[in-house]
C-alpha positions as CSV (number, residue, x, y, z in Angstrom):
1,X,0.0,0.0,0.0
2,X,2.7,2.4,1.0
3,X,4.7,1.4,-2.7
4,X,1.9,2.2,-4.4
5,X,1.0,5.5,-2.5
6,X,4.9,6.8,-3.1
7,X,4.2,5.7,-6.9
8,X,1.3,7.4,-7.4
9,X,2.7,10.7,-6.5
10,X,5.8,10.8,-8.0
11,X,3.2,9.9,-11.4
12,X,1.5,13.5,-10.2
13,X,4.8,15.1,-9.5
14,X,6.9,14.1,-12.6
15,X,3.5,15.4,-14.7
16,X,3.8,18.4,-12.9
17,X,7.3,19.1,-13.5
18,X,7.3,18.1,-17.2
19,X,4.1,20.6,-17.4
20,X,5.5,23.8,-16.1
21,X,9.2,23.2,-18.4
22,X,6.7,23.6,-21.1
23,X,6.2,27.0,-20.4
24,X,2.4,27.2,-20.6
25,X,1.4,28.3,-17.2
26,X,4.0,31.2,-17.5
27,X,1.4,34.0,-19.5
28,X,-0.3,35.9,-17.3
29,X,-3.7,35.2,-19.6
30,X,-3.3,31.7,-19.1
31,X,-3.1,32.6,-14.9
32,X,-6.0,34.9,-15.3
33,X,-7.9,32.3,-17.2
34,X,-7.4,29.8,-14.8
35,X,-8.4,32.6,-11.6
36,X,-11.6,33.1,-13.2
37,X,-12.2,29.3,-13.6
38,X,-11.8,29.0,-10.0
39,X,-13.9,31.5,-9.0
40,X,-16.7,30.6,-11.1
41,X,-16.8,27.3,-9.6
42,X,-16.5,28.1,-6.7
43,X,-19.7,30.1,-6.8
44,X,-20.8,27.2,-8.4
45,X,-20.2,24.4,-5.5
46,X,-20.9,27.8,-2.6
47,X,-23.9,25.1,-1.3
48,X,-21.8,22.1,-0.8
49,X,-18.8,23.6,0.3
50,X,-20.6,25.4,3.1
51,X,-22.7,22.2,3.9
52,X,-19.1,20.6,4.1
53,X,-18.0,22.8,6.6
54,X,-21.1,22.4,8.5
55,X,-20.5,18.6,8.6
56,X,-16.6,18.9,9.6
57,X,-17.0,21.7,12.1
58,X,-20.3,22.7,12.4
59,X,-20.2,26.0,10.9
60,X,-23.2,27.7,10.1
61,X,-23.7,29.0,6.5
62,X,-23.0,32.7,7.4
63,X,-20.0,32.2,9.5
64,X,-18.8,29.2,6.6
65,X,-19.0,32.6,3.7
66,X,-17.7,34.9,6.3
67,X,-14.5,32.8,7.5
68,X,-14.1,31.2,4.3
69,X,-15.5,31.0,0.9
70,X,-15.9,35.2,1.1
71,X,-11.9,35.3,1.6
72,X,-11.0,32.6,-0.6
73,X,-13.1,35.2,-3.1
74,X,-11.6,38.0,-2.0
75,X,-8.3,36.9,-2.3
76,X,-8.9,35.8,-6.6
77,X,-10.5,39.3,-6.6
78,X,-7.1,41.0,-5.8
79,X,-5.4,38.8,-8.4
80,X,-7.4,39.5,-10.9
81,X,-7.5,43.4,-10.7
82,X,-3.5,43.3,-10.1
83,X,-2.6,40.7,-11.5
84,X,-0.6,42.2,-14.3
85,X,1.1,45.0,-12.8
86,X,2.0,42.4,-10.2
87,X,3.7,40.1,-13.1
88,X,5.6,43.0,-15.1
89,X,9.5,43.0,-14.7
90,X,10.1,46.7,-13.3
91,X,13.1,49.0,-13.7
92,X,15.4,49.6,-10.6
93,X,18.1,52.3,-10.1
94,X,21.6,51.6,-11.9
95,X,25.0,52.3,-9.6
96,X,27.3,54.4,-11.7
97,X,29.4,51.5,-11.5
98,X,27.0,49.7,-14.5
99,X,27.0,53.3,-16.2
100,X,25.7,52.8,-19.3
101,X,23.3,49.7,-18.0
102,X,19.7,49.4,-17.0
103,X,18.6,47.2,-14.2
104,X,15.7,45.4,-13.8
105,X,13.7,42.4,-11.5
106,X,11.4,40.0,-13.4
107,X,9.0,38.2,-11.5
108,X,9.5,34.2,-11.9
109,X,7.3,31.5,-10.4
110,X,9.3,28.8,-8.9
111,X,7.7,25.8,-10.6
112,X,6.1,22.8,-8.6
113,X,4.7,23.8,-5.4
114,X,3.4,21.9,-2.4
115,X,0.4,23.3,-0.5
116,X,-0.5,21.3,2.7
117,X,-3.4,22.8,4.6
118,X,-4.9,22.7,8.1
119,X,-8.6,21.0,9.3
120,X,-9.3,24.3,11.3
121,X,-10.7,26.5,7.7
122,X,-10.0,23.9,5.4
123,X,-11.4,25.5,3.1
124,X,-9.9,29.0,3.1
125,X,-6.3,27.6,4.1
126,X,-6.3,25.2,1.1
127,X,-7.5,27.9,-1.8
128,X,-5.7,31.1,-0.4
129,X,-2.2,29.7,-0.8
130,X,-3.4,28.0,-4.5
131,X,-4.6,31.3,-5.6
132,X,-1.4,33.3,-5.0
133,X,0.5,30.2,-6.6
134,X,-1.7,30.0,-9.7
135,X,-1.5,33.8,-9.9
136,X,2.7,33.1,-9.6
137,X,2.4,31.1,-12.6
138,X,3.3,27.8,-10.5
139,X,1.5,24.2,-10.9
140,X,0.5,23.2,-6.9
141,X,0.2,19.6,-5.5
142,X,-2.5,20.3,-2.6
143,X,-3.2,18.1,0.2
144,X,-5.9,18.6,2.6
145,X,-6.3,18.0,6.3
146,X,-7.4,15.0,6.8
147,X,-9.6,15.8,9.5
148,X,-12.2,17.5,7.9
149,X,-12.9,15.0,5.2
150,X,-16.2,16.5,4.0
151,X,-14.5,19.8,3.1
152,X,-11.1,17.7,1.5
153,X,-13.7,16.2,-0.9
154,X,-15.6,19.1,-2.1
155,X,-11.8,20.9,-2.3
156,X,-11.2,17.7,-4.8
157,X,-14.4,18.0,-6.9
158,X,-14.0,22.0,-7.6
159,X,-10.3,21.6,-8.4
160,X,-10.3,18.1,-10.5
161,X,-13.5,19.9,-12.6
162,X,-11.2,23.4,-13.1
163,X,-7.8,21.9,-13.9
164,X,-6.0,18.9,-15.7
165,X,-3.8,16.8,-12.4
166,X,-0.7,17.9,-14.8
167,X,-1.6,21.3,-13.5
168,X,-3.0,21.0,-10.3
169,X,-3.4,18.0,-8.3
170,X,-5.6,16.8,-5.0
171,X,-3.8,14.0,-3.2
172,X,-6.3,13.3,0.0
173,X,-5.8,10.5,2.9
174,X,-2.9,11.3,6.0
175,X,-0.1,10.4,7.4
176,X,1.5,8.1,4.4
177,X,0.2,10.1,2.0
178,X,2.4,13.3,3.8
179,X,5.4,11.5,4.0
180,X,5.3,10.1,-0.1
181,X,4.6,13.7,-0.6
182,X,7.6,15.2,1.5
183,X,10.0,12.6,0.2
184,X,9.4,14.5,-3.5
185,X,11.3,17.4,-4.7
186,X,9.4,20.7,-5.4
187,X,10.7,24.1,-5.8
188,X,8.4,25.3,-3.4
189,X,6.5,23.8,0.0
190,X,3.9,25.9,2.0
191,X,2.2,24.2,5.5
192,X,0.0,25.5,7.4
193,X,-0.3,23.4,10.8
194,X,0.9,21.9,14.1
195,X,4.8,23.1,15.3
196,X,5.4,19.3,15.5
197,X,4.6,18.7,11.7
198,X,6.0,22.0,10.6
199,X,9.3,20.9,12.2
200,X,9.0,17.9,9.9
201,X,7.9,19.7,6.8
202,X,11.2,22.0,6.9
203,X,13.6,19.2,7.7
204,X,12.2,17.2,4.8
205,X,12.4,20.3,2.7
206,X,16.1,20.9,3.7
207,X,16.9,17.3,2.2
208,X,16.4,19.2,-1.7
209,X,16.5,23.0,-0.6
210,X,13.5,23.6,-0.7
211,X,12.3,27.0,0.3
212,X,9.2,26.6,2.6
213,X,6.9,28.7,4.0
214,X,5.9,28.0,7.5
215,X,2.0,29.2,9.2
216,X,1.9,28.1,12.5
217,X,0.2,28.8,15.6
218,X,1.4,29.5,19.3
219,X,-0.3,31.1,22.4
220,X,-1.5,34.9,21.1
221,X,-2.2,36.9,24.6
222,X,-5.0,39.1,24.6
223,X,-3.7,42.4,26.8
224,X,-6.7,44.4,28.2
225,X,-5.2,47.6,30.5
226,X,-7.3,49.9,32.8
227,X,-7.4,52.4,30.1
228,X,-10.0,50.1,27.7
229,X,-13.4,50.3,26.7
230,X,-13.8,47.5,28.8
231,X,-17.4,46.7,27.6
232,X,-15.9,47.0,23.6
233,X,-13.5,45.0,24.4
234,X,-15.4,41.8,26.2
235,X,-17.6,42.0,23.1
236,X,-14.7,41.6,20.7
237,X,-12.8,38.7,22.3
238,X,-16.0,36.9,23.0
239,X,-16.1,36.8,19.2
240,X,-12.4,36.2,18.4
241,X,-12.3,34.0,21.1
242,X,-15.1,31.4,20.1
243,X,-15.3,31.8,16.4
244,X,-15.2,28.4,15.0
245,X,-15.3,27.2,18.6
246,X,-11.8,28.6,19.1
247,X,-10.2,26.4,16.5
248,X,-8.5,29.6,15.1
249,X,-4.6,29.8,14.8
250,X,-5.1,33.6,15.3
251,X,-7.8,32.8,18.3
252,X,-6.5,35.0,22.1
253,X,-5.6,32.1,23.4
254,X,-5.1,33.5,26.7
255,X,-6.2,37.2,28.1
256,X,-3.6,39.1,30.6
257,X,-5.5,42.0,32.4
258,X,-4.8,44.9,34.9
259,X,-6.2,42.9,38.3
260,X,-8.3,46.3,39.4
261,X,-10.5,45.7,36.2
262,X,-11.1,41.9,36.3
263,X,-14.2,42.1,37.7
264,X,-15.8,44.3,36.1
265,X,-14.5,42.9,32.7
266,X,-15.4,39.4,33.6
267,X,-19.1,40.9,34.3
268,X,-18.6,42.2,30.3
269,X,-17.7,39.1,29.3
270,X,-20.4,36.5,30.4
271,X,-22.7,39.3,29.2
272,X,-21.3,38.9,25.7
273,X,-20.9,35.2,25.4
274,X,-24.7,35.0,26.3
275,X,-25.5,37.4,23.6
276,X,-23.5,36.1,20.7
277,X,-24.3,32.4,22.0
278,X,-27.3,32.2,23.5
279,X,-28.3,31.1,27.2
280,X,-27.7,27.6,26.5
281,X,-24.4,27.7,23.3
282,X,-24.3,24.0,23.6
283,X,-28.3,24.0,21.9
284,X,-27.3,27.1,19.2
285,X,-27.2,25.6,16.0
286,X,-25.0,28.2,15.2
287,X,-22.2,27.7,17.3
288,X,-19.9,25.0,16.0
289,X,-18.2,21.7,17.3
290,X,-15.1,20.0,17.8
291,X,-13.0,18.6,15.2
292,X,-13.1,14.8,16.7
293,X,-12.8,13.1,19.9
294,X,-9.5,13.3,20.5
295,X,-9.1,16.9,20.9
296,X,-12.7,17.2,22.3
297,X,-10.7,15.0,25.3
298,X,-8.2,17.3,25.5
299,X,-9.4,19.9,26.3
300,X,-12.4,18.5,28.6
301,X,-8.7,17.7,30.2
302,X,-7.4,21.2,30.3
303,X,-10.4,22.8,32.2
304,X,-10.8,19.4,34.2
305,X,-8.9,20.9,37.6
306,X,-9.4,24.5,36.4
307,X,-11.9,27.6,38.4
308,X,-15.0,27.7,36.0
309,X,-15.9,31.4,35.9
310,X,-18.1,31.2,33.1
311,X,-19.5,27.4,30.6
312,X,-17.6,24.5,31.2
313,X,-20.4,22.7,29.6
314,X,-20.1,20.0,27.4
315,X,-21.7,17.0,25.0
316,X,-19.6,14.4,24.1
317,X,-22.4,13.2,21.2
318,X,-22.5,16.8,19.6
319,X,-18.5,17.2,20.6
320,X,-19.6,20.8,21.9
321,X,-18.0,22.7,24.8
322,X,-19.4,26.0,25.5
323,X,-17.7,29.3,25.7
324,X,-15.7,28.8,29.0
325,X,-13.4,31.3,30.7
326,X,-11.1,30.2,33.7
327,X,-10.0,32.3,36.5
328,X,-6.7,32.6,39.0
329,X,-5.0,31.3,36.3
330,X,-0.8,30.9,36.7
331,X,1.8,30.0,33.9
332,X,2.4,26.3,35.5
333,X,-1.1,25.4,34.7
334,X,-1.6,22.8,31.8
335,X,-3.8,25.2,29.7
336,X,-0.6,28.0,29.6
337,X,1.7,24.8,28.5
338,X,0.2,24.1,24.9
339,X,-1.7,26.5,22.3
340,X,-5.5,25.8,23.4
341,X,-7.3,25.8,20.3
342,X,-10.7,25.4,21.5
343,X,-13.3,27.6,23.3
344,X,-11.3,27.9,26.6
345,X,-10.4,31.5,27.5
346,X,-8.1,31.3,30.8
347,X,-7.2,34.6,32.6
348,X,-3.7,35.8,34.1
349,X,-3.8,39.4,36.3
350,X,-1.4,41.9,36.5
351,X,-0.6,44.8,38.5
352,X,2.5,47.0,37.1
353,X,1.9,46.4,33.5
354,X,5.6,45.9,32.8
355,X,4.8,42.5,34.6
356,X,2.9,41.1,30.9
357,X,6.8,41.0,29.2
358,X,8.1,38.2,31.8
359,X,4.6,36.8,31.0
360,X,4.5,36.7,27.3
361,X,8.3,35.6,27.5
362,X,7.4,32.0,28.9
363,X,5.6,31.4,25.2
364,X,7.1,33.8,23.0
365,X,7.0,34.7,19.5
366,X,3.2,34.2,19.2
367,X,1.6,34.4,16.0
368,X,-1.1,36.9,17.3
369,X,-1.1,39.8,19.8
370,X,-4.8,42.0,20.9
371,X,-3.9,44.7,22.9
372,X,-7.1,46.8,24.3
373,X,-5.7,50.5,25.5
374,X,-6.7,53.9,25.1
375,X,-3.1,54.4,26.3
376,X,-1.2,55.5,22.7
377,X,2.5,55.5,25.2
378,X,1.5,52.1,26.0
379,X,0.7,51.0,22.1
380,X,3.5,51.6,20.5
381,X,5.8,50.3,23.5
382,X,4.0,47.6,23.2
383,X,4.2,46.7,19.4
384,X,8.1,47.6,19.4
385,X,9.3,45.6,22.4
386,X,7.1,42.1,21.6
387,X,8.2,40.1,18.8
388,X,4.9,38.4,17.0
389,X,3.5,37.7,13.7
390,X,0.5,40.5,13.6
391,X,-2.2,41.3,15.9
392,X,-4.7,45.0,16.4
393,X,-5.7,47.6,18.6
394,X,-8.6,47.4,20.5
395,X,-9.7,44.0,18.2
396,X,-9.2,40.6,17.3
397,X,-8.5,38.3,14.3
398,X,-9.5,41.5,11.9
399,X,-6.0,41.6,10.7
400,X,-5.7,38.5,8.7
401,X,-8.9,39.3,7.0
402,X,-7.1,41.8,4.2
403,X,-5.2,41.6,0.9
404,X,-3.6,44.7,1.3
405,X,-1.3,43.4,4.4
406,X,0.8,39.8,4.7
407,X,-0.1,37.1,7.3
408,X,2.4,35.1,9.2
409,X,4.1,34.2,11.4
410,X,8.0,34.9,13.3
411,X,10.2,32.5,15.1
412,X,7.9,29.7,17.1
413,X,4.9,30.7,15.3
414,X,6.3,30.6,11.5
415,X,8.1,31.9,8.8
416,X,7.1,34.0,5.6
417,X,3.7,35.7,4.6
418,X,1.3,35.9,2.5
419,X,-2.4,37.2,1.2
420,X,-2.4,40.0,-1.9
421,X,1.1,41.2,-3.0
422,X,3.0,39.2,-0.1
423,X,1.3,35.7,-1.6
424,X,2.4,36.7,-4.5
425,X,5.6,37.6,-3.6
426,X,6.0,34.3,-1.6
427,X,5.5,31.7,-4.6
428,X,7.7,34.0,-7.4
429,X,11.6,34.1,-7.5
430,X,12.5,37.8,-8.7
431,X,15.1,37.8,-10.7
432,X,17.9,40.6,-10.8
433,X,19.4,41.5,-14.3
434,X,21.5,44.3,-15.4
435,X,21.3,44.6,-19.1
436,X,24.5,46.6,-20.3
437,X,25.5,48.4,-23.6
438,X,28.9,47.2,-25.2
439,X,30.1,50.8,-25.1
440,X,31.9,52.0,-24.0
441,X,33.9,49.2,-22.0
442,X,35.5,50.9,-18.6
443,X,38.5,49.4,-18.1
444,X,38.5,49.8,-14.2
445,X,37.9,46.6,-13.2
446,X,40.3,44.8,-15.3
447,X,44.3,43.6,-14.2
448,X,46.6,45.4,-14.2
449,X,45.3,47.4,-10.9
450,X,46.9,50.4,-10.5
451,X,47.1,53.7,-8.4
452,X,44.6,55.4,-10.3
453,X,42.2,52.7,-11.3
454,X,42.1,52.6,-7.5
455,X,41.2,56.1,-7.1
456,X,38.6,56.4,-9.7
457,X,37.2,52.8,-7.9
458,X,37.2,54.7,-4.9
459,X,34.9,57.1,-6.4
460,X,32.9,55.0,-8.3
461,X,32.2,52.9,-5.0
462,X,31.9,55.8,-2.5
């Protein structure tokens, strides 16, 4: 079974490779044809893909557009209307050294990419990364999570009805399909997922050199000082928090607040999670579930010990766990040991707020960071001494949501960007070439050296 996995790909991957040396995919009518193929089917499938994501997480149809197929949309949208400014080789500056040259960067896709996706938005985190590498000029190899098989299939229908394999190809299934996959050579390799794999993914890569692009996760602290709309804020994280039942790389995934405001936040908070989730969130058919029984476990085991300030409920049948926040909180509990990823909030106090630095530290690098203040000192202290991938100002989440800025991540939480330009930018080589006249020919630079070919060098390279 595993020989005839491995065989199977390299078929796909050798198609792949012969395809893109023939140059096809290269025009940038041929990308734009195949963006607006896309598109239309994915307008085309928009019932079935959302059902799917109902199935797999439990998503209701609005929060399934809004999380997902809308950004997937948004993101061909972008390529299309910029597509060919964005392909162009563009002049740059010429050192008087080159007099007589013109310099210039052309835009190059790399060839045969790999795009392995997450179960969280399986959707979304499979067709963002193709877009940009379609729009490149690449051919892509995707492979679904294998989690949220629903979604993987629907992802396999709308891509095998747009494009020939040669072009791009669906491989579905887990583990021994990821490891005949990683054991092939492409020019490019993007992963969105788990540390533990990711670590995998780049030391497979590093066996042909490949160049990889790394979305991760971590533990992104929401910071709420006595300065903040305290009511604003409660209402915002209560949505960032339990969006797709906290399943969200970018989710807070832990909030750090001034202790003299707790209270009063925490009385914020339970108001909000009622509104956005009912009385009883565990009976909303709105409010999603967890991905499978193993992580429902975990983190039934997280909160198991934990002070209950607000849910804790649970059904094992529906795999639903309510909105829960934790209090009196401390670094050495389980729940600050490993990202949460599910609708657990816990809460860590302060009092000086220089102490949240030596908090952060124990988990650092985090892919997101919220910070509530009206405190504009505070703000830009905060953004300039904190390394982390992205974050916002009095909000959540709101900042992957763009095409205009990239998303990603920075030590422990990831490497590279992308979205707009920046996924552009991530799946095309730019090459640099100076183009220069055959007069005259400055002799500088040739043996013999002497005194005054070092003095006009001198100049020259001031």
């Amino acid at each position: 079974m595993k020989m005839v996995i491995k065989m199977e790909i390299e078929k796909i991957v050798q198609s792949q490779h012969a395809y893109f040396k023939t140059g096809e995919t290269l025009s940038v009518p041929f990308r734009l044809r195949a963006l607006k193929t896309l598109r239309a089917k994915i307008i085309e499938h928009e019932a079935e893909i959302l059902e799917a994501l109902r199935a797999d997480l439990g998503k209701s149809p609005f929060e399934g557009y809004m999380t997902e197929v809308g950004l997937a949309l948004d993101e061909i949208h972008y390529m299309e209307k910029h597509l060919k400014k964005l392909a162009k080789p563009h002049r740059v500056p010429t050192p008087l050294g080159n007099f007589r040259s013109k310099s210039f960067v052309i835009p190059s896709p790399y060839g045969t990419v790999l795009i392995m996706s997450p179960w969280n938005y399986p959707f979304q985190l499979t067709m963002e990364p193709l877009i940009d590498a379609l729009a490149a000029g690449n051919t892509a190899v995707v492979k679904p999570g294998s989690y949220s098989p629903n979604t993987s299939n629907i992802i396999k229908k709308i891509l095998e009805e747009c494009f020939d394999e040669k072009y791009v190809a669906v491989v579905l299934g887990g583990r021994l399909e990821n490891q005949a996959l990683l054991d092939q050579k492409f020019e490019y390799i993007f992963f969105t997922g788990s540390k533990s794999v990711g670590r995998e993914v780049q030391a497979k890569a590093s066996v042909h050199l490949c160049p990889i692009t790394l979305e991760l996760g971590g533990k992104s602290p929401a910071i709420v000082d006595e300065t903040a709309n305290l009511k604003i804020a409660a209402t915002r994280l209560a949505f960032g928090k339990y969006i797709n039942v906290g399943q969200t790389c970018v989710a807070p995934d832990y909030l750090l607040i001034q202790k003299s405001v707790k209270d009063e936040f925490v009385k914020y908070l339970a108001a909000a999670i009622r509104e956005q989730y009912g009385e009883k969130p565990l009976e909303n058919p709105n409010f999603g579930k967890i991905i499978n029984d193993k992580h429902f476990a975990r983190l039934l085991g997280l909160i198991k010990d934990e002070k209950i300030i607000v849910g804790g409920q649970s059904d094992p049948k529906t795999l639903r766990i309510a909105p829960t926040v934790l209090d009196e909180i401390t670094l050495d509990r389980p729940v600050m040991g490993e990202e949460i990823f599910g609708p657990i909030l816990p809460i860590l106090t302060y009092e000086k707020f220089d102490e949240i630095y030596e908090i952060i530290d124990h988990n650092p690098t985090p892919l997101a960071l919220y910070l509530f203040t009206n405190n504009k000192k505070r703000q830009k202290e905060v953004l300039s001494r904190i390394s982390f991938g992205g974050g916002c100002i009095n909000d959540v989440i709101v900042h992957v949501a763009t095409t205009h800025m990239a998303f990603g991540g920075v030590g422990e939480s990831g490497m590279g960007g992308y979205h707009g330009k920046s996924g552009f930018d991530t799946f095309t080589h730019y090459k640099s070439i100076v183009d220069k006249k055959l007069h005259p020919d400055l002799n500088v630079r040739y043996q013999p050296y002497s005194k005054k070919k070092e003095k006009l060098l001198k100049m020259i390279l001031k």
